[in-house]
Each structure stands twice: as C-alpha cells, then as structure tokens.
C-alpha positions in Angstrom: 58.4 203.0 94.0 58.2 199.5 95.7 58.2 201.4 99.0 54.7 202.9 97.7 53.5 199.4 96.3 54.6 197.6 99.7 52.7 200.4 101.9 50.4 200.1 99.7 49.4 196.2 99.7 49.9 196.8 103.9 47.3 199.1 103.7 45.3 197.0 102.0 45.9 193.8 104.4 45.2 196.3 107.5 41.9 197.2 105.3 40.7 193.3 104.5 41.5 192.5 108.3 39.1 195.7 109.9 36.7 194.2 107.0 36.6 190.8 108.5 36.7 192.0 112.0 33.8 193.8 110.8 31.7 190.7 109.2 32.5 188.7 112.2 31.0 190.9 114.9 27.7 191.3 112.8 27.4 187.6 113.0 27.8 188.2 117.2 24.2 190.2 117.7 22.3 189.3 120.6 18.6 188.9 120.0 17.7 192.2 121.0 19.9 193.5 118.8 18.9 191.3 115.3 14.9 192.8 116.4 16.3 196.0 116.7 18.6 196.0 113.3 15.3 194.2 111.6 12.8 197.1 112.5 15.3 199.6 111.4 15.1 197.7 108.1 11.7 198.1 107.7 11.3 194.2 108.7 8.9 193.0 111.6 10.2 190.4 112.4 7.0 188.4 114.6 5.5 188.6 110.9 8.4 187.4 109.1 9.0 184.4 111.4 5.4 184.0 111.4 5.0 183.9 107.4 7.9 181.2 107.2 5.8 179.4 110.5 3.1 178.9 107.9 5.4 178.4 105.0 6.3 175.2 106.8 2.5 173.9 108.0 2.1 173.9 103.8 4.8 171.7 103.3 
C-alpha cells in the first residue's frame, strides 16, 4: 500500500508541475495573441482599453 500512496503523491507532483508549467506560459502571450484570446472571449479589447482610458480622464 505505500507503493500506491507514493505513486500516487508522484503523480500528483508531476500533475501540480504541468499545472504551473501551464500558468506560466499563459502569462508569456505576445500581443497578438492576448487580442486574439480577448475576441474569443467575447471581449474587444479597443473598447475595453478605451472604457478604462476614460475611467481615468474622470479621476
């Protein structure tokens, strides 16, 4: 049984690492790649950066 639990917590270490890997190369998008993920959202992103543009003229 501590054969299964050890495989087991490796499994789960080789899991949390692909995770991170993960999370770190979202953070790496070029610009053309945020646009693209953005539209694909539903998000246009000239609006939204224009919205917070104004957002900041209020201040």
């Amino acid at each position: 049984m501590t054969t299964d639990k050890s495989t087991l917590r490796d499994e789960i270490e080789k899991f949390d690492e692909l995770t991170e890997t993960m999370h770190d190369a979202e953070k790496k998008r070029t610009l053309a790649e945020q646009v693209a993920y953005l539209k694909s959202q539903g998000i246009d992103p000239a609006k939204t950066y224009a919205e917070w543009d104004d957002d900041k003229q209020d201040d």
